[in-house]
C-alpha positions, 0 to 999 in steps of 0.5 A: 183291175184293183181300181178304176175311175173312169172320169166321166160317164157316158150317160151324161151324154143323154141329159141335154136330149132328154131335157128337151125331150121332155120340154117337147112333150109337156109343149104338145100336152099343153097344147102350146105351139111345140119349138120343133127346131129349137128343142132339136137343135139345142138337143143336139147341140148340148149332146156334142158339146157333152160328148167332148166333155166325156172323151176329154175326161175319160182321156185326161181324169180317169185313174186305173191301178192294175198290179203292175202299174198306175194310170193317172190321165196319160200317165203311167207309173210302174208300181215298181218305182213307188218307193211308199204311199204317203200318210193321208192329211190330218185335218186339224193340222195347220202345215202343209205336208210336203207332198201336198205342193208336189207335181200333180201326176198325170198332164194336167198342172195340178189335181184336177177338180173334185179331186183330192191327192195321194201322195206318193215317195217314188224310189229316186226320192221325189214325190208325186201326188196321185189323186182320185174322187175315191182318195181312200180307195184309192189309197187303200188299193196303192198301200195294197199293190205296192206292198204286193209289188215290193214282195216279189222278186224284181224281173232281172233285166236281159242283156241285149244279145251282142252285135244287136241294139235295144229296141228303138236305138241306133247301132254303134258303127261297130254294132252294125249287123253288116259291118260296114261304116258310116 
């Protein structure tokens, strides 16, 4: 793993609980009539509600970059399509870089909340924007993987054997192992 974001933690999970932990407490060290029912059932209540918060942004905001490729969310990009890391925005400039308004990676519609992009030339010409929390690291790790990526060798691709399909295909009429028509 050369980076890792996870998107959300699970410890997040806890605060709510032990919130009303402590509320309960300082009831029973005051003497007050303790809210048994109210401070367990909002305990629990915020630790749910928390719980779908931290699987939906392990599953959608995390970001990982391996040497073969990078998980932005769902989506995974081979670092062998990443043509070049774009330069970072200037501050002081006014104009918009163009990567700045291109597709967000991942399945969200744009970079997510306290995010910030890294733009990103794939080899067919288009641009993407990766992002992260991290944007330097992140940045720092592409600039690294996809010059380790463009120094290797590219793998040849094997020719499927005669007479079978590719994996996930159907096989033409005159592909079919048995021979008969359809």
């Amino acid at each position: 793993m050369l980076f890792a974001e996870p998107g959300a933690r699970w410890r997040s999970v806890a605060y709510g609980p032990v919130l009303c932990a402590i509320l309960l407490v300082v009831e029973l060290a005051t003497g007050a009539r303790p809210h048994w029912f109210a401070l367990i059932f909002c305990g629990v209540a915020i630790g749910g509600f928390v719980a779908l918060q931290v699987v939906a942004g392990q599953r959608h905001v995390s970001v990982e970059l391996t040497p073969e490729q990078l998980r932005q969310g769902t989506e995974l990009l081979p670092l062998r399509d990443i043509a070049a890391v774009l330069p970072e925005r200037d501050d002081d400039n006014w104009d918009d870089l163009d990567w700045e308004s291109a597709r967000a990676l991942g399945e969200l519609h744009g970079v997510p909340r306290r995010r910030t992009g890294v733009g990103l030339k794939l080899r067919n010409g288009a641009l993407v924007q990766g992002w992260a929390r991290d944007h330097r690291g992140l940045r720092a790790a592409l600039e690294a993987a996809v010059a380790d990526a463009a120094a290797k060798p590219a793998e040849p691709e094997e020719p499927a054997a005669r007479g079978a399909a590719a994996p996930g295909t159907v096989p033409a009429d005159d592909d079919r192992e048995d021979g008969a028509q359809r």
